[in-house]
Residue frames as a rotation matrix with the C-alpha (Angstrom) as fourth column:
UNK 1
0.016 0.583 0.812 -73.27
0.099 0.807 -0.582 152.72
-0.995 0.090 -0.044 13.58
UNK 2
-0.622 -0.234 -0.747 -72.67
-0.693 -0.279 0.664 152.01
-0.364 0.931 0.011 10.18
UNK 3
0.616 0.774 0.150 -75.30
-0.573 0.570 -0.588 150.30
-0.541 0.276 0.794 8.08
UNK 4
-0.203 -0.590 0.781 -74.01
0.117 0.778 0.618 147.39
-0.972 0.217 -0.089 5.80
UNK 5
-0.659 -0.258 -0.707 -73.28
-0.581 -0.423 0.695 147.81
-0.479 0.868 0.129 2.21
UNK 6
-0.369 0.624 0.689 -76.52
0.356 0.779 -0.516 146.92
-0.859 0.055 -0.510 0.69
UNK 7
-0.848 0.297 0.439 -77.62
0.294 -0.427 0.855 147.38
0.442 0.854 0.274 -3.21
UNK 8
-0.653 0.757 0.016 -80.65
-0.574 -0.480 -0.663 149.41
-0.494 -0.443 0.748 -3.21
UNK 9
-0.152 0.856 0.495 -83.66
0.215 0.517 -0.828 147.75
-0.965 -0.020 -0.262 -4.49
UNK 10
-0.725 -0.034 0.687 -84.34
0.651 0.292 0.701 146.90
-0.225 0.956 -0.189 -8.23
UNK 11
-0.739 0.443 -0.507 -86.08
-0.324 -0.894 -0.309 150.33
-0.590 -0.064 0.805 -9.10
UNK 12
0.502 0.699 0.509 -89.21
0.330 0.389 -0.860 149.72
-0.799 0.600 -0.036 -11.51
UNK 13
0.561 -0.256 -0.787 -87.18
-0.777 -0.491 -0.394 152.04
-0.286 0.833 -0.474 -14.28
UNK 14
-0.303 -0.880 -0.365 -84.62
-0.907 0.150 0.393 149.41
-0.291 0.451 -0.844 -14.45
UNK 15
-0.603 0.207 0.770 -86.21
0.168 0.977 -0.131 146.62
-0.780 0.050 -0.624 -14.80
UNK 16
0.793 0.569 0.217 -89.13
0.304 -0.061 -0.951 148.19
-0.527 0.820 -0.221 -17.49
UNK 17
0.302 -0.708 -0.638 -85.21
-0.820 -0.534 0.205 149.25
-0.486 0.461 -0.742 -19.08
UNK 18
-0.738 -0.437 0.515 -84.24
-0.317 0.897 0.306 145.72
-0.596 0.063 -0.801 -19.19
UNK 19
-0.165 0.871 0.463 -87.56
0.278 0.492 -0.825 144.64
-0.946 -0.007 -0.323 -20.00
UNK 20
0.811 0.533 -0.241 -87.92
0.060 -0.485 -0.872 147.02
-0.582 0.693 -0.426 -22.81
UNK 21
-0.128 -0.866 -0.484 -83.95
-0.804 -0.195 0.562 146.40
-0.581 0.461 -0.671 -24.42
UNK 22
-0.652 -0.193 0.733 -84.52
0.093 0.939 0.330 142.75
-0.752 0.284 -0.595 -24.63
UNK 23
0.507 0.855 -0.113 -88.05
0.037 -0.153 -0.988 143.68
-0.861 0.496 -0.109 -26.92
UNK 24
0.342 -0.463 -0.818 -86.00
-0.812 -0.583 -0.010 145.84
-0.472 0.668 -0.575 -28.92
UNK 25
-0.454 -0.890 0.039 -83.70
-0.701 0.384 0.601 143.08
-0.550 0.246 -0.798 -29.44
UNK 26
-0.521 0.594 0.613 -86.34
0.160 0.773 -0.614 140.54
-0.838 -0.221 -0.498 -29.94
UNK 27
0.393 0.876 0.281 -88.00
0.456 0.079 -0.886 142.30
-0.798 0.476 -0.369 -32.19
UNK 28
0.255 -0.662 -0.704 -85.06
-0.778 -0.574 0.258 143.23
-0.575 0.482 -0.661 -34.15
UNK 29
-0.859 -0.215 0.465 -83.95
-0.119 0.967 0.227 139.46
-0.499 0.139 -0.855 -34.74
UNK 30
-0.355 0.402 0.844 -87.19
0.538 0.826 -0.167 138.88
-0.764 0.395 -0.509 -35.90
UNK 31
0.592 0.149 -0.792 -87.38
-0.353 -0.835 -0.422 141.81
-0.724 0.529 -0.442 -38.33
UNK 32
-0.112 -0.921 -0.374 -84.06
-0.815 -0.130 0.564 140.09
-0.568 0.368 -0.736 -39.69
UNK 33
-0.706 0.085 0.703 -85.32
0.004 0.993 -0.117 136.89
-0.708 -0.080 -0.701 -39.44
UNK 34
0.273 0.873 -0.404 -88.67
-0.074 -0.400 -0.913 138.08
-0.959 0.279 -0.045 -41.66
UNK 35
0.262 0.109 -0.959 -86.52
-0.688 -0.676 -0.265 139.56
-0.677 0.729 -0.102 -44.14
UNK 36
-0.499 -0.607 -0.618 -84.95
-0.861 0.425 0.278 136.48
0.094 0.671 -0.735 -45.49
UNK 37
-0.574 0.125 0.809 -88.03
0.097 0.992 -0.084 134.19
-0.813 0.030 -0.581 -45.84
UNK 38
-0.843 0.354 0.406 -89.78
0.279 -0.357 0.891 133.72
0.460 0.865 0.202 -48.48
UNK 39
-0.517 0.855 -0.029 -93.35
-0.775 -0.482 -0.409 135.50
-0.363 -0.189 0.912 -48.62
UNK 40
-0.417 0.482 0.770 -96.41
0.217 0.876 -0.431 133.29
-0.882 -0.012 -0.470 -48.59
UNK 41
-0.986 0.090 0.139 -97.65
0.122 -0.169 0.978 132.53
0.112 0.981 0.156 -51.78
UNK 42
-0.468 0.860 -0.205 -100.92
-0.081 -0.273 -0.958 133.76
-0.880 -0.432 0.198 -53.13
UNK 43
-0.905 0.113 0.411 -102.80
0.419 0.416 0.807 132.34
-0.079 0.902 -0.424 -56.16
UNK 44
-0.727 0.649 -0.223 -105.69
-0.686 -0.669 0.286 133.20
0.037 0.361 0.932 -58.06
UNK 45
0.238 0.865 0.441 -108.57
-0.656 0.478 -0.584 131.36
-0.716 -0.150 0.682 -58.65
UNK 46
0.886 -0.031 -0.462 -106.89
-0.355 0.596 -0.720 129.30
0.298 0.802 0.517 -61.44
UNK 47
0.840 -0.539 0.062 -104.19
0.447 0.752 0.484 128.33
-0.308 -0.379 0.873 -59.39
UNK 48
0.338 -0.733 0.591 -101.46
0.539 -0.364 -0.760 131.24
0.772 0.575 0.272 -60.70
UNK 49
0.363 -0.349 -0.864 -98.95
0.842 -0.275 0.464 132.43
-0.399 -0.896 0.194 -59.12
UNK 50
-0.570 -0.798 0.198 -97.36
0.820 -0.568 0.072 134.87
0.055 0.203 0.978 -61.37
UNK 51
-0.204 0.275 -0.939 -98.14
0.500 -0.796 -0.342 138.69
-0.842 -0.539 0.025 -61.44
UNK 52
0.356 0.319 0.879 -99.49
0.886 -0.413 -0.209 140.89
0.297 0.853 -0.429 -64.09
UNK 53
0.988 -0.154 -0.011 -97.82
-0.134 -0.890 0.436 143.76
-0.077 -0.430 -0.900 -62.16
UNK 54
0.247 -0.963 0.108 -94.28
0.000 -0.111 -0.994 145.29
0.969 0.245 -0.028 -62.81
UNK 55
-0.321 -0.633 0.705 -93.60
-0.749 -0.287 -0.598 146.05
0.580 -0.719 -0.382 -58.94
UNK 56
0.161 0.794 0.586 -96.45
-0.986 0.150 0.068 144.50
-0.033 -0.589 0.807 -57.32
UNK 57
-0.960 -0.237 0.151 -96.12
-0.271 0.923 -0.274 140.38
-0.075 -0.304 -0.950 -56.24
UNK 58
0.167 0.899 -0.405 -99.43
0.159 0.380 0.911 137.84
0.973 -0.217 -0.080 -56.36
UNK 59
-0.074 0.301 -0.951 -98.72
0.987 0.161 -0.025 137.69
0.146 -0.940 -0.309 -52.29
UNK 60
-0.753 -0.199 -0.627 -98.50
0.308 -0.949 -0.069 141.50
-0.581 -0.246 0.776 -52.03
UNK 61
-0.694 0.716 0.077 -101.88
-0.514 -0.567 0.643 142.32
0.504 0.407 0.762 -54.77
UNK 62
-0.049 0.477 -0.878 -103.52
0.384 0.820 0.424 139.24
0.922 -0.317 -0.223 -52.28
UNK 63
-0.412 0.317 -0.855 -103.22
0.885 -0.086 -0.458 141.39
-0.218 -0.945 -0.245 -49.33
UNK 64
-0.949 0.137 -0.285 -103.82
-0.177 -0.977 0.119 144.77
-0.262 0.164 0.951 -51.07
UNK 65
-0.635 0.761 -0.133 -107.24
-0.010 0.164 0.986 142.95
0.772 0.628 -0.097 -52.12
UNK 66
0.077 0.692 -0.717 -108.32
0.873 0.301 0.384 142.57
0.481 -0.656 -0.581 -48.78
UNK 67
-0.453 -0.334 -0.827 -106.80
0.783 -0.593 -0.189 145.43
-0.427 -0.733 0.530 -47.37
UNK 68
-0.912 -0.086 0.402 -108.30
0.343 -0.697 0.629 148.03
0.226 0.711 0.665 -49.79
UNK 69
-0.439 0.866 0.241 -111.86
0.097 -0.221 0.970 147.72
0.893 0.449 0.014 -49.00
UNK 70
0.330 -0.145 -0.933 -111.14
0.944 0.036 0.328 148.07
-0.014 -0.989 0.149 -45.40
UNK 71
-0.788 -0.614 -0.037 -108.77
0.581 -0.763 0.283 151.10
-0.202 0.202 0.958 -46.28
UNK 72
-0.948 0.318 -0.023 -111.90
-0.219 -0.598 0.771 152.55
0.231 0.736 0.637 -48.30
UNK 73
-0.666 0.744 -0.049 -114.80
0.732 0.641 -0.230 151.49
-0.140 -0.189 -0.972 -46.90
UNK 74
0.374 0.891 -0.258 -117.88
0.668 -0.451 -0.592 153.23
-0.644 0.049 -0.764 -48.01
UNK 75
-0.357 -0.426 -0.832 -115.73
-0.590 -0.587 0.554 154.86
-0.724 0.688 -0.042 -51.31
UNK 76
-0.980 -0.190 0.065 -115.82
-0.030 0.457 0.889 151.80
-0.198 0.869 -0.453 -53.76
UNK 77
-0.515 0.764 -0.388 -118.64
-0.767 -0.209 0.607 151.16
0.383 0.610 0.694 -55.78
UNK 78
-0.036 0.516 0.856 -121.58
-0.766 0.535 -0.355 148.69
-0.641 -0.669 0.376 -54.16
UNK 79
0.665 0.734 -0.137 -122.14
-0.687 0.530 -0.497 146.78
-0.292 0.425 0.857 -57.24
UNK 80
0.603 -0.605 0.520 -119.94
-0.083 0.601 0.795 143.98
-0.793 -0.523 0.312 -57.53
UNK 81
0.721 -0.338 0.605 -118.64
0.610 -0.106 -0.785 144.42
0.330 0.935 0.130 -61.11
UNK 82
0.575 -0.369 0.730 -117.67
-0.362 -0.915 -0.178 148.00
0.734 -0.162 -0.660 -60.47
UNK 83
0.681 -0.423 0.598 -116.07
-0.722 -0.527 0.448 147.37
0.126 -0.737 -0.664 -57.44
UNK 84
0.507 -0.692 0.514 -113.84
0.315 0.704 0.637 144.81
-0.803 -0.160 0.575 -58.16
UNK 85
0.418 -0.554 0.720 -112.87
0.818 -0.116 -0.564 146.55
0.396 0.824 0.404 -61.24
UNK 86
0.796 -0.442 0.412 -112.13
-0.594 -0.700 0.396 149.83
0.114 -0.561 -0.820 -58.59
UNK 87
0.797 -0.460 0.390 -110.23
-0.124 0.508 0.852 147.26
-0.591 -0.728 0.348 -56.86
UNK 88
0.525 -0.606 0.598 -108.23
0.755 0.655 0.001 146.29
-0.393 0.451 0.801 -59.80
UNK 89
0.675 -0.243 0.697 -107.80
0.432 -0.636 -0.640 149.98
0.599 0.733 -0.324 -60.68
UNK 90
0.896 -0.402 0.191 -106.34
-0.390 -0.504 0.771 150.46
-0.213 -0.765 -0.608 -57.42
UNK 91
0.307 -0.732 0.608 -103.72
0.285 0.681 0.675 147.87
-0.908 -0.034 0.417 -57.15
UNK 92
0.310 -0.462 0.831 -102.70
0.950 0.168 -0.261 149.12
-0.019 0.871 0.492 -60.98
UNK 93
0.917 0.041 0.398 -102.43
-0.110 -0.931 0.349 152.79
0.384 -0.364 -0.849 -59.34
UNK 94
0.891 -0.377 0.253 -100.42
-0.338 -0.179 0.924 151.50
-0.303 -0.909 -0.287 -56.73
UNK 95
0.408 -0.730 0.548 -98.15
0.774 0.595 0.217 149.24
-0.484 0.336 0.808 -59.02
UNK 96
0.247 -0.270 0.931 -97.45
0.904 -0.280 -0.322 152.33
0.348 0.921 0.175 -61.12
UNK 97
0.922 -0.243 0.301 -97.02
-0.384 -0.666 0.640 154.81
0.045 -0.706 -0.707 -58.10
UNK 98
0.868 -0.490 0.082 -94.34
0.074 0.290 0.954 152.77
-0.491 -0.822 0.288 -56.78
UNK 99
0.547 -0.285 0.787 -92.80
0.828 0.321 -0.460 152.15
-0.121 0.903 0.411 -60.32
UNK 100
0.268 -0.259 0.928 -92.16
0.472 -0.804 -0.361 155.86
0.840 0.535 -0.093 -60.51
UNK 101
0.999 0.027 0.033 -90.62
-0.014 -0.524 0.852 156.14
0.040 -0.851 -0.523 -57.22
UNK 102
0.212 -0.972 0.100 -87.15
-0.955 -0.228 -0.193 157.02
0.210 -0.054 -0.976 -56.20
UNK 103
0.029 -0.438 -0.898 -85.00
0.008 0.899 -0.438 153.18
1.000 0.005 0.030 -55.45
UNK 104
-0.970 -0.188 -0.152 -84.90
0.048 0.465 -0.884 153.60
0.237 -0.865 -0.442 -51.75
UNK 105
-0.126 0.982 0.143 -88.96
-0.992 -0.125 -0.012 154.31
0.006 -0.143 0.990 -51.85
UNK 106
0.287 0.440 -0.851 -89.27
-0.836 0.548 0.002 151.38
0.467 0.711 0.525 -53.69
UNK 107
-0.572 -0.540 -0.618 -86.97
0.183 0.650 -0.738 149.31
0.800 -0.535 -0.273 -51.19
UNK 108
-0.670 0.554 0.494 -89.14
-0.553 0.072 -0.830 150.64
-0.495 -0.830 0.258 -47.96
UNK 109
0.146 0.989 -0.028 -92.09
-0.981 0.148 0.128 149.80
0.131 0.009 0.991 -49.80
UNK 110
0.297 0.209 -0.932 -91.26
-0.314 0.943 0.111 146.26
0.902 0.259 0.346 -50.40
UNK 111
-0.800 -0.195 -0.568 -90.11
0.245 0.756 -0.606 145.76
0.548 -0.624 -0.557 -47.09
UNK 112
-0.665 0.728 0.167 -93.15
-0.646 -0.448 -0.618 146.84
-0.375 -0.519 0.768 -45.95
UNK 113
0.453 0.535 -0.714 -95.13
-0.817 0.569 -0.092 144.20
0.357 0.625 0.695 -48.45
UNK 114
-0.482 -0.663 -0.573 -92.59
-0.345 0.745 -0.571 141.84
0.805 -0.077 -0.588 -46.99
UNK 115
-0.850 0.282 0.445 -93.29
-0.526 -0.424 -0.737 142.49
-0.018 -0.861 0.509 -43.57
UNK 116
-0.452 0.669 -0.590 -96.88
-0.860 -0.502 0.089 142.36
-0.237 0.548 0.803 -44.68
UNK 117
0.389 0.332 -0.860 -97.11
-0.854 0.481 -0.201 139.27
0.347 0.812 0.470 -46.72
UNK 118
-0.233 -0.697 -0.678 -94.61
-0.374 0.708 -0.599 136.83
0.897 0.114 -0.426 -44.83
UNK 119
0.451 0.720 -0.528 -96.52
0.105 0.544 0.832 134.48
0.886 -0.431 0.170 -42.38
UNK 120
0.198 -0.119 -0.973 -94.62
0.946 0.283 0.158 135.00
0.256 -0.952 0.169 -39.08
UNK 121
-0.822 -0.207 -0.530 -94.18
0.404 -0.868 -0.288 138.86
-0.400 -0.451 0.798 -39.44
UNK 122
-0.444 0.879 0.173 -97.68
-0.120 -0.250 0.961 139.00
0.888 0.406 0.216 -40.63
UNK 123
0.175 0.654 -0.736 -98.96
0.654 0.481 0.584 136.92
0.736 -0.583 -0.343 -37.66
UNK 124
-0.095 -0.283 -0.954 -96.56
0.966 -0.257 -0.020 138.79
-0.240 -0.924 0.298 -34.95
UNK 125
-0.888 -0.360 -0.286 -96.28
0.340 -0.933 0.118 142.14
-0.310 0.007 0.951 -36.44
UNK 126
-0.825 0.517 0.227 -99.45
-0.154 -0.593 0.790 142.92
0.543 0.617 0.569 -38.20
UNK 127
-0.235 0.824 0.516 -101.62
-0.864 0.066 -0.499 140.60
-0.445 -0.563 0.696 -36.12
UNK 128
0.497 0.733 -0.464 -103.02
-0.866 0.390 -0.312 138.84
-0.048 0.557 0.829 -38.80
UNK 129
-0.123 -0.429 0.895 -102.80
-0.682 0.692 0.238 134.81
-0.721 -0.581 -0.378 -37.83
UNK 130
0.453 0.645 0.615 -104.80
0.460 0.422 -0.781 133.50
-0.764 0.637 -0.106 -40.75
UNK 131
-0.699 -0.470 0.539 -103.20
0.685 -0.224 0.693 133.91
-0.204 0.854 0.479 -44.43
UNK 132
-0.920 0.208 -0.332 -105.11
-0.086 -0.933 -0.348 137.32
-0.382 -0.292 0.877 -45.76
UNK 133
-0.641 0.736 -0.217 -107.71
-0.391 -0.069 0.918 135.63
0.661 0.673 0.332 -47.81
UNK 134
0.248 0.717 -0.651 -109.32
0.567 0.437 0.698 134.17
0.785 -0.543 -0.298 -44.63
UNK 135
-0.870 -0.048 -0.490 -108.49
0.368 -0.725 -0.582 137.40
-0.328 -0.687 0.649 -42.39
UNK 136
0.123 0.982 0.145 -112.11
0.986 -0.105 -0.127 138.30
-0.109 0.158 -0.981 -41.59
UNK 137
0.305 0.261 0.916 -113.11
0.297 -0.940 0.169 142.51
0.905 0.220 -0.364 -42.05
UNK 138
0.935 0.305 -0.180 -112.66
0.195 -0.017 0.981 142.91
0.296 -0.952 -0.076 -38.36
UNK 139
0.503 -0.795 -0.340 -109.07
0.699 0.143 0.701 141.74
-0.508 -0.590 0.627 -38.20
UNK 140
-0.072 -0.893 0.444 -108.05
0.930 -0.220 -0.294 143.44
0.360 0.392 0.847 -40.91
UNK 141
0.104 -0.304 0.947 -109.20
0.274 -0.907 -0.321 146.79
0.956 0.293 -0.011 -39.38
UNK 142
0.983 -0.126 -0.134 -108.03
0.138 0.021 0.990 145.78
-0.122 -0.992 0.038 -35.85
UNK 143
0.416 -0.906 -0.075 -104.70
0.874 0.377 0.306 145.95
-0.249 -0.193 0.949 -37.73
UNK 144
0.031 -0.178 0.984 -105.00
0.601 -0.783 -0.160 148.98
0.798 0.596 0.083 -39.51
UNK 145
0.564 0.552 0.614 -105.95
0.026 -0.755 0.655 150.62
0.825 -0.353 -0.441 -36.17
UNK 146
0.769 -0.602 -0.215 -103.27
0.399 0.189 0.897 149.29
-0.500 -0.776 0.385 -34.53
UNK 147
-0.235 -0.846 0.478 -100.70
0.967 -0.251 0.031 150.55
0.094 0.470 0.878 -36.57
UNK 148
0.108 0.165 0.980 -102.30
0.422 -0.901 0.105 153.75
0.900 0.402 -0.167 -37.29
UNK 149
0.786 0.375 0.492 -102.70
-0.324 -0.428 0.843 154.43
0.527 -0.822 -0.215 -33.42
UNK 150
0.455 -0.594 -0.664 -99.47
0.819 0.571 0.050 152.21
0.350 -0.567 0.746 -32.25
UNK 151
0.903 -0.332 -0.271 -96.97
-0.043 -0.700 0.713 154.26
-0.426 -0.632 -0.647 -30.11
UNK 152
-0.326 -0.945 0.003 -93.90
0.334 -0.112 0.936 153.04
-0.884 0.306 0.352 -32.05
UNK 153
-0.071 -0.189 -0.979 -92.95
-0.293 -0.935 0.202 154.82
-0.953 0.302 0.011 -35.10
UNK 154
-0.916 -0.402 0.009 -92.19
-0.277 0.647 0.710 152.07
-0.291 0.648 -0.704 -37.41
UNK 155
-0.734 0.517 0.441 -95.72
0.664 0.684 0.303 151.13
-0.145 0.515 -0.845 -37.86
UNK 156
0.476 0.746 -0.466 -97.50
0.377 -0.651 -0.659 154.30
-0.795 0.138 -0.591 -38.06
UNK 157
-0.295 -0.677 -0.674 -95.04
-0.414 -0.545 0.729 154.94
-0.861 0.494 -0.119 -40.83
UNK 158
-0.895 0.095 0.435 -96.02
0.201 0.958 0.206 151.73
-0.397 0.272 -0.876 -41.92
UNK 159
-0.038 0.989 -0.146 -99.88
0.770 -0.064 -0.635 152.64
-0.637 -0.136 -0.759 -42.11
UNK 160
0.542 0.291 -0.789 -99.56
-0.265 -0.831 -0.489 156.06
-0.798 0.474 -0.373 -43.60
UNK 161
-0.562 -0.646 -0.516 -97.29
-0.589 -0.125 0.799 154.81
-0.580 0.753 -0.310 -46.61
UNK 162
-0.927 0.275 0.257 -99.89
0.374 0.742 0.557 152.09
-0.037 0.612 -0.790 -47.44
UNK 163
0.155 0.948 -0.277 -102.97
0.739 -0.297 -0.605 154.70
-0.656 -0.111 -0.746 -46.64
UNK 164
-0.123 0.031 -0.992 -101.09
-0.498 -0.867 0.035 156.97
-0.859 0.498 0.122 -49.04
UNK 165
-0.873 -0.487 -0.008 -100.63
-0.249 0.433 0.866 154.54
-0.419 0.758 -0.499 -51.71
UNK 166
-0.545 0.838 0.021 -104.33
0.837 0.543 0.073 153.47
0.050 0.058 -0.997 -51.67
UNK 167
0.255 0.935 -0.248 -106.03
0.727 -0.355 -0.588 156.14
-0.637 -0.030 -0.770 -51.08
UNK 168
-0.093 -0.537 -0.838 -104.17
-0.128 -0.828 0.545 158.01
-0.987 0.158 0.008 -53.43
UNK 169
-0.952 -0.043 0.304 -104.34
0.242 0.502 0.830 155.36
-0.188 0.864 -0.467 -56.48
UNK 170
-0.207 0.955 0.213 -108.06
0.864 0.280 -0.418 155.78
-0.459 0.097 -0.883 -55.63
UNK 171
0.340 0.495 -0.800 -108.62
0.500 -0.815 -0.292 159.18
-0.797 -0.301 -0.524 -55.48
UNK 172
-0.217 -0.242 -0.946 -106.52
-0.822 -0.478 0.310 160.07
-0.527 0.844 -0.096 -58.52
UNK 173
-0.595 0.198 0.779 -107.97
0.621 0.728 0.289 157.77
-0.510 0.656 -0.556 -60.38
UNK 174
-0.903 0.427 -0.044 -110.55
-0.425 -0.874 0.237 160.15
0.062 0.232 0.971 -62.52
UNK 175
-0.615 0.393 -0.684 -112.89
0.223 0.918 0.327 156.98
0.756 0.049 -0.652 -62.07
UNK 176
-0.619 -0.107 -0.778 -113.53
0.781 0.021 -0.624 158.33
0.084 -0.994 0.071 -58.46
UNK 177
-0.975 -0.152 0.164 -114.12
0.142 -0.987 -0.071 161.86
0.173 -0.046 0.984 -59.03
UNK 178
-0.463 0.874 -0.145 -117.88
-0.241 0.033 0.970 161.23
0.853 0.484 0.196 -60.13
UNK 179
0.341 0.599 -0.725 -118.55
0.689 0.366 0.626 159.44
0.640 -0.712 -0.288 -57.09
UNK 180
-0.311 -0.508 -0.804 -117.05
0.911 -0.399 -0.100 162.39
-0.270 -0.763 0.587 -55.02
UNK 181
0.907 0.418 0.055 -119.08
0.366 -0.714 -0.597 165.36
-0.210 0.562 -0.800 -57.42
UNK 182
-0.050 -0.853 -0.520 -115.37
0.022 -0.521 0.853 166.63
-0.998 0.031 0.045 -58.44
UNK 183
0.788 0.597 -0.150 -115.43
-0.098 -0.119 -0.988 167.69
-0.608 0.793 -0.035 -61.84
UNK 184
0.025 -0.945 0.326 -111.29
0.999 0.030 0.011 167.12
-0.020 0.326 0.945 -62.66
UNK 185
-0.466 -0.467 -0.752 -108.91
0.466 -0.852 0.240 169.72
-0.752 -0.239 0.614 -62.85
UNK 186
0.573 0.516 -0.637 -110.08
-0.167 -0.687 -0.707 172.98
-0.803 0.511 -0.308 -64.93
UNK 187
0.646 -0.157 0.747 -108.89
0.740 0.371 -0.562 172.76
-0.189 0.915 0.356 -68.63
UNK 188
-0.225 -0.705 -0.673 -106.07
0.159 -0.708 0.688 174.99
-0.961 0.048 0.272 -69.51
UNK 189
0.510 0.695 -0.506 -106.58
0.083 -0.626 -0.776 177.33
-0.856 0.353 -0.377 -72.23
């Protein structure tokens, strides 16, 4: 008795293989697709677009405004002066970090800000559905926590380059120190 030459059954591995190539692929294409639109624009209150920053974009200091006090919560100063001028000292930290980075730093970073800033790999990749000045507190630190916690690599990379960049502008600022009792470094003799 010979049984008949039947395939075995469609294991689960192959199919979460299949299942998990096409993603890849999917979500490669639209990585590609990302890189070559333009980034939504972000104006000021007076209706400017240009930048006062050497690295930094208006659509890229428009999410770092929202993202910062999310990033920092319970660091910046309560009073609203102060803490929009924190804010502004950050984002001039971060523009001048980046400035003084090696050329392929400076190339992740901006595709990251791309990423970031460009309405359909904002919406799909980051989450955020709503341009960043109407992304409530919530979403933005359902996104941080998704990145920071995600299982792929690419966006916890993602997270810790923009949690260094921020919390770094902050913290070396010397602005900070006061509100942290740090007295700066010891004077050299």
């Amino acid at each position: 008795m010979n049984a008949p030459n039947t395939p075995p059954p469609p294991s689960d591995f192959g199919c979460g293989r299949r299942m998990f190539l096409k993603a890849g692929m999917a979500g490669t294409a639209l990585l590609l697709l990302g890189r070559w639109l333009p980034p939504a624009r972000a104006a000021d209150s007076n209706g400017a677009k240009e930048s006062t920053f050497a690295y930094l974009t208006a659509a890229d200091a428009a999410m770092l405004v929202r993202v910062v006090p999310i990033m920092l919560d319970g660091a910046l100063p309560k009073e609203p002066g102060q803490f929009n001028a924190a804010v502004g000292d950050i984002l001039r930290g971060i523009d001048v970090t980046i400035g003084h980075q090696a050329l392929s730093v400076r190339g992740e970073v901006r595709d990251l800000f791309g990423v970031l800033t460009k309405t359909i790999t904002r919406s799909l990749i980051a989450g955020i559905w709503t341009s960043w000045d109407k992304a409530t507190d919530q979403d933005i630190r359902d996104f941080l926590a998704s990145w920071r916690d995600s299982r792929f690599d690419t966006l916890r990379t993602g997270y810790i380059g923009l949690n260094n960049l921020i919390v770094g502008s902050w913290y070396g600022n010397p602005k900070s120190w006061v509100r942290i009792g740090y007295d700066g470094p010891p004077a050299i003799a």
